[in-house]
C-alpha atoms as one frame of an Amber mdcrd trajectory, in Angstrom:
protein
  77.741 -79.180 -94.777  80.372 -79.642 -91.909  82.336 -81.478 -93.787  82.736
 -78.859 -96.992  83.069 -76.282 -94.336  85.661 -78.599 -92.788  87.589 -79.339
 -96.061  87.488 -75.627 -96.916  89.303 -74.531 -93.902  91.806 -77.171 -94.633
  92.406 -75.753 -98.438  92.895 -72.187 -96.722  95.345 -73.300 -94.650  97.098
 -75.338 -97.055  97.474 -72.085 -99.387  99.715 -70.694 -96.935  98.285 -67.626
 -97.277  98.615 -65.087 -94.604  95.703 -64.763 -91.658  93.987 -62.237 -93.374
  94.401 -64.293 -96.514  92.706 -67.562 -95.189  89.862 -65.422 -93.582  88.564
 -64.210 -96.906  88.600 -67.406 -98.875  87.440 -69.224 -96.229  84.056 -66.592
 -95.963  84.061 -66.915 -99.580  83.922 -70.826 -99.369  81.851 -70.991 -96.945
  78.560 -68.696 -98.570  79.014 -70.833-101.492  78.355 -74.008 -99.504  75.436
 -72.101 -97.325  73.588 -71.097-100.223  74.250 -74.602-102.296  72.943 -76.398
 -99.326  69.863 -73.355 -99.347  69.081 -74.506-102.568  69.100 -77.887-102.199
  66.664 -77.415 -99.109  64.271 -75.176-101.143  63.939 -78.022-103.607  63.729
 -80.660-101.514  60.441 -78.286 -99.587  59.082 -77.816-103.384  58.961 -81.522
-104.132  57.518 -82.363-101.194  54.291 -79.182-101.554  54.301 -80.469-105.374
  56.065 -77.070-106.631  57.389 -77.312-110.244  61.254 -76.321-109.983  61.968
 -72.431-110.716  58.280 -71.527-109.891  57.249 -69.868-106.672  55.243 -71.291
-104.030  51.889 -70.274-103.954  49.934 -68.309-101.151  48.380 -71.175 -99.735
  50.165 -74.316-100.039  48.464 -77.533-100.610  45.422 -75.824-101.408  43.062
 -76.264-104.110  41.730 -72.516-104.247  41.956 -71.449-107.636  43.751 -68.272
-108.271  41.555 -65.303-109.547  42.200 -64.280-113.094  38.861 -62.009-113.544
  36.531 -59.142-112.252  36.615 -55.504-112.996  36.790 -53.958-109.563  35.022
 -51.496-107.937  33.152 -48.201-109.888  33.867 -44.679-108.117  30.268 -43.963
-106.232  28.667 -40.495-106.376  29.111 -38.585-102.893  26.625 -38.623-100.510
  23.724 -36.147-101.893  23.242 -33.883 -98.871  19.357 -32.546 -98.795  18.267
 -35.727-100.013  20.250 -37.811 -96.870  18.740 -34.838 -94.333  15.208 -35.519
 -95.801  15.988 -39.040 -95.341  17.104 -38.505 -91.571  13.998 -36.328 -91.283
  11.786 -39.008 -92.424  13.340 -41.588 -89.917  13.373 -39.920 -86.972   9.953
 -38.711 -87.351   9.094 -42.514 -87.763  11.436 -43.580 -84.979  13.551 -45.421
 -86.509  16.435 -43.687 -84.831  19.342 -46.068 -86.559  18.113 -44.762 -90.146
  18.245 -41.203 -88.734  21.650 -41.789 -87.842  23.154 -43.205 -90.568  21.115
 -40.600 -92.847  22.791 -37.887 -90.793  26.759 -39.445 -91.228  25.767 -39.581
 -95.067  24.863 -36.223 -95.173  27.896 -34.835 -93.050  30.166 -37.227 -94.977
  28.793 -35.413 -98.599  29.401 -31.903 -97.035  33.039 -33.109 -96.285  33.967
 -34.224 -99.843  32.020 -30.689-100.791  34.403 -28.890 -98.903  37.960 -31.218
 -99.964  36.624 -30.725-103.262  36.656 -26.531-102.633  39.985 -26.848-100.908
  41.325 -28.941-104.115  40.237 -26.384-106.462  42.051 -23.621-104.365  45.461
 -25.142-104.586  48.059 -23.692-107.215  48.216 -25.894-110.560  51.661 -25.133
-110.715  54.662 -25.218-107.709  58.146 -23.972-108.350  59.281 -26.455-111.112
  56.327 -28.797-110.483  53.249 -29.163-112.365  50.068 -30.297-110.848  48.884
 -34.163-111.667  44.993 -33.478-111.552  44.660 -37.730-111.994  45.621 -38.249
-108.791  43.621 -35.635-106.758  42.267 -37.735-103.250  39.434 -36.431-101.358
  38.298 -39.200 -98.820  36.205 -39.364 -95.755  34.932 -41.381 -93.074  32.271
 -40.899 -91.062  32.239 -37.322 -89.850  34.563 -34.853 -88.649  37.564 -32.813
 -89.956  40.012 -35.600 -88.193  38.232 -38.017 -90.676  39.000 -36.116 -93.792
  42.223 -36.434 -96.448  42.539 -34.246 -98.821  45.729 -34.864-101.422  47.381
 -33.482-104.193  50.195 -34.606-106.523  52.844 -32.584-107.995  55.624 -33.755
-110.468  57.523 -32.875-113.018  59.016 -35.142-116.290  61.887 -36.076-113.780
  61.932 -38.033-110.400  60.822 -34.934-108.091  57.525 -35.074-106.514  55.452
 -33.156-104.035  52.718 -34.684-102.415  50.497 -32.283-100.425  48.268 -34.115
 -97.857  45.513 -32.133 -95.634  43.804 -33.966 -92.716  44.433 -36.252 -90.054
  47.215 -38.193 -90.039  48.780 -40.600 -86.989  52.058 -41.421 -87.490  52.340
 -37.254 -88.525  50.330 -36.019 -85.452  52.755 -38.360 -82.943  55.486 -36.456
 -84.986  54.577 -32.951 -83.958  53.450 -34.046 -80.544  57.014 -34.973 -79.421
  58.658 -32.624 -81.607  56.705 -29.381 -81.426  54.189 -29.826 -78.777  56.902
 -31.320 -76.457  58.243 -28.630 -73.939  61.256 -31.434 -73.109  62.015 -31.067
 -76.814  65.550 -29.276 -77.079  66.722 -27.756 -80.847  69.856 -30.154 -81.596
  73.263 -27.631 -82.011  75.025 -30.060 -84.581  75.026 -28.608 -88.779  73.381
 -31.742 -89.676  70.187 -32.546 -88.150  67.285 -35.145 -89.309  64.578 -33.217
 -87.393  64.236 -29.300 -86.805  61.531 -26.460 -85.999  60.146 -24.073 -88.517
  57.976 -21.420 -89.632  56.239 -21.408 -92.555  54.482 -18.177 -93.243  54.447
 -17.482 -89.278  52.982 -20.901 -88.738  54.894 -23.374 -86.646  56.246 -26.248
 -88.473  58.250 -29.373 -87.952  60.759 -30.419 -91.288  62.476 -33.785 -91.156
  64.831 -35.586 -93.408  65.307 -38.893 -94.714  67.802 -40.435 -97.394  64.928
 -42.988 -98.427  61.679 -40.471 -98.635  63.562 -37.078 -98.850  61.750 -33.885
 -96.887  58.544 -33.699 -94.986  57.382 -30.593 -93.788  54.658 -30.852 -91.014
  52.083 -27.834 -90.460  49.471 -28.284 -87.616  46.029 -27.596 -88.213  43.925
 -27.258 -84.933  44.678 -30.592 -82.671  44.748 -33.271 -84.861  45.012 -32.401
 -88.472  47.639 -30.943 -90.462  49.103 -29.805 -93.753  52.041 -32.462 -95.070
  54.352 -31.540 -97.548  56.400 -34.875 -98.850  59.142 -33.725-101.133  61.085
 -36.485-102.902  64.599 -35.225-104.928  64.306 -31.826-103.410  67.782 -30.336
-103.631  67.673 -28.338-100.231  65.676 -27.268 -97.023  65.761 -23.713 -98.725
  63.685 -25.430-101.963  61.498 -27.266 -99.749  59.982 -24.129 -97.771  59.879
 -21.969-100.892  57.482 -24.953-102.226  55.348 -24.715 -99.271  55.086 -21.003
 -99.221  53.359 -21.433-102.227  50.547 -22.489-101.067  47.236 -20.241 -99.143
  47.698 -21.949 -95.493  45.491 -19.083 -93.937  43.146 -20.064 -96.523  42.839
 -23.737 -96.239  42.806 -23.121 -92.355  39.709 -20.759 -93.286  38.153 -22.856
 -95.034  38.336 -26.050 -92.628  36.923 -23.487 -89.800  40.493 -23.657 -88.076
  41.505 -20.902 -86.327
């Protein structure tokens, strides 16, 4: 490789091109020999694994696990049926088998959480400025117990590329968001046109809105201390179409309905 690197210098100087000149074809020389010598490595590692040429490595190389081709998945499972879980915890306890009772219990408050997502669900608008509501890809999903445990999502598209996806529950990354942008009292509001984070209010409710080229708008609403209502808008036009999508929606009513204040 040094020595096409080598001999390609010497046929950029030999051009007698000017310094700017001899710096481009000498770049251009010198990826072509970096990725023909790539190549030649990559097939050199293939031979030696016992890779056909043009086909991929596999996960695991050298190993004679054979690569799954079947199965059906997993089936959807009925929620947690709540009086029959309580008379289950009922029974336990009473027998003193404490564990049971436990588990009973987090079955029970686990069905009366994808109850309530389900309610919420069915109180969201089927229709949002230009968007129309994809009922296939409604999420309610909880773990164990407790509001912070609960998502609640909604889809809404239209025949285009935009897309609103409304999320309700606890979320991380979103809750670290609002901490150090809303919660923060070092926070400043930036003075420059453009900015990529900024407070709002969304009907009265303090809000955080951020933008990104990649994912477009997200408009953060907090709910109580650790859950909130997300708004991820992809091909929005404007800040101005983002908030008249989220005004769409009943906040006071999904914050009624989760018990937040």
């Amino acid at each position: 490789m040094k020595h096409l690197v080598r001999a390609a210098f010497v046929i950029a100087l030999s051009t007698g091109l000017s310094l700017p000149g001899k710096t481009q074809v000498l770049n251009k020389l010198k990826e072509k020999v970096n990725k023909a010598v790539d190549k030649a490595v990559e097939k050199k590692v293939n031979e030696a694994i016992g890779v056909p040429d043009n086909q991929p490595p596999a996960n695991n190389p050298g190993s004679n696990n054979p690569t799954n081709k079947k199965g059906g998945g997993l089936k959807n499972t009925a929620p947690p049926d709540v009086q029959q879980q309580m008379q289950a915890a009922d029974s336990s306890f009473k027998t003193g088998n404490y564990s049971d009772a436990r588990y009973s219990i987090q079955q029970a408050l686990t069905g009366v959480e994808i109850q309530l997502g389900k309610q919420i669900l069915k109180s969201l608008p089927n229709k949002v400025t230009d968007l129309d509501r994809d009922t296939t890809r409604n999420v309610v999903y909880s773990n164990q117990w407790g509001f912070q445990n609960m998502t609640i999502q909604a889809v809404y598209k239209n025949t285009k590329e935009k897309q609103l996806t409304l999320t309700i529950g606890n979320n991380v990354y979103y809750s670290g968001v609002l901490n150090m942008y809303l919660f923060n009292p070092a926070f400043a509001q930036a003075n420059n046109e453009e900015q990529n984070v900024k407070q709002v209010r969304v009907k009265g409710n303090k809000a955080i809105i951020t933008y990104d080229d990649n994912k477009g708008y997200t408009l953060i609403v907090p709910l109580g201390q650790s859950a909130s209502i997300v708004w991820e808008c992809i091909n929005f036009d404007s800040e101005e179409q983002v908030m008249a999508a989220a005004n769409a929606f009943d906040i006071e009513g999904i914050k009624k309905m989760m018990g937040e204040k």
